[in-house]
N, C-alpha and C positions, 0 to 999 in steps of 0.2 A: 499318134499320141493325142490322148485326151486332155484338152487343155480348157478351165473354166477361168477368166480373167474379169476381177470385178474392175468398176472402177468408180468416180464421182465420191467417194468422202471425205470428208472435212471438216474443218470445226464451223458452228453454227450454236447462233445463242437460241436458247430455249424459247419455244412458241414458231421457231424459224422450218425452211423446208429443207432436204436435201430428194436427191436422185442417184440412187444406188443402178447401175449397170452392169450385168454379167451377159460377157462373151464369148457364145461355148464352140468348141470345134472340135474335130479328133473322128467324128460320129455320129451318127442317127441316133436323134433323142425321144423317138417317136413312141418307143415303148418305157419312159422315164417321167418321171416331177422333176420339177427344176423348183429348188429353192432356196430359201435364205436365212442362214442361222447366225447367231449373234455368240459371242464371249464375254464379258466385260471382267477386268480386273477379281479373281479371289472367286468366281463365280463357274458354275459348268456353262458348256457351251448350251444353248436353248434353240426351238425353231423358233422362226420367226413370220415366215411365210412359206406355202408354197403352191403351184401349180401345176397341174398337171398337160404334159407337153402336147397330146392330142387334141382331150378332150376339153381343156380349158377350166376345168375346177378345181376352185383353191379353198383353201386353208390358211386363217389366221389365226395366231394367237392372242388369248383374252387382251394379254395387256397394249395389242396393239390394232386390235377391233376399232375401226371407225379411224383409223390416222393412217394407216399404213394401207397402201393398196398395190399387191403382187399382178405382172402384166408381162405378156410374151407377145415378142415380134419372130414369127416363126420364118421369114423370109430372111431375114439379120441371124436369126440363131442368137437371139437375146432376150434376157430375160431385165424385169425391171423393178424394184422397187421402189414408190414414190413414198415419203417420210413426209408428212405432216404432223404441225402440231411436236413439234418437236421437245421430247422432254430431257435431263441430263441425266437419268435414269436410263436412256436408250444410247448414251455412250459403250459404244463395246466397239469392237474386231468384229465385224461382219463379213461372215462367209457366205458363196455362193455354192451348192453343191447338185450333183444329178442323184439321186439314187430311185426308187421305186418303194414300192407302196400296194398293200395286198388289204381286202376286207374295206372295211370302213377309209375312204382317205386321210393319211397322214397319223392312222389309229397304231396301226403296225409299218413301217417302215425299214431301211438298211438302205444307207449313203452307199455308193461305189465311186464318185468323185466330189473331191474336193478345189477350192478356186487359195488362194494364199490372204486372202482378205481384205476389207480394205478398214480402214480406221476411222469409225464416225465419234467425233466429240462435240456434245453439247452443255454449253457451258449456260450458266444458272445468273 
């Protein structure tokens, strides 16, 4: 069974850091991205990071260029997000997922696993 378990969220006040952790098992990820999508309240789910499990290249998103930095420990079979600069706008449900990535990365995509996520709030 494929199983991705995040963990490290919590509340934290704005400008603060946190460390997002996913630990994946079940599998060989070797032909997969491992990344990290977000939901917040009324809102679609969004990506948020991602990398690719081999070859090491990521993918962020605009709004978190320069704050957020995606990171794989491939001996752990973990993957990491570091959250800088923390704003209350990056309050959401953050998921951890495996899926793949065809063309350009992260242009074209399809998630195959999903993590239950974990809950980051930052407060203003």
């Amino acid at each position: 069974q494929v199983q991705l378990v995040e963990s490290g969220g919590g509340l934290v006040q704005a400008g603060g850091s946190l460390r997002l952790s996913c630990a994946a098992s079940g599998r060989s990820f070797d032909s997969y991205f491992m990344g990290w999508f977000r939901q917040a309240p009324g809102k679609e789910r969004e990506v948020v990071a991602a990398i690719n499990w081999s070859g090491g290249n990521t993918y962020n998103a605009d709004s978190v260029k320069g704050r957020f930095t995606i990171s794989r420990d491939k001996a752990k079979n973990t993957v990491y997000l570091q959250m800088n600069s923390l704003k209350p706008e990056d309050t959401a449900v953050y998921y951890c997922a495996a899926g793949r990535s065809s063309g350009r990365f992260m242009f074209t995509y399809a998630i195959d696993y999903w993590g239950k996520g974990t809950l980051v709030t930052v407060s203003s």
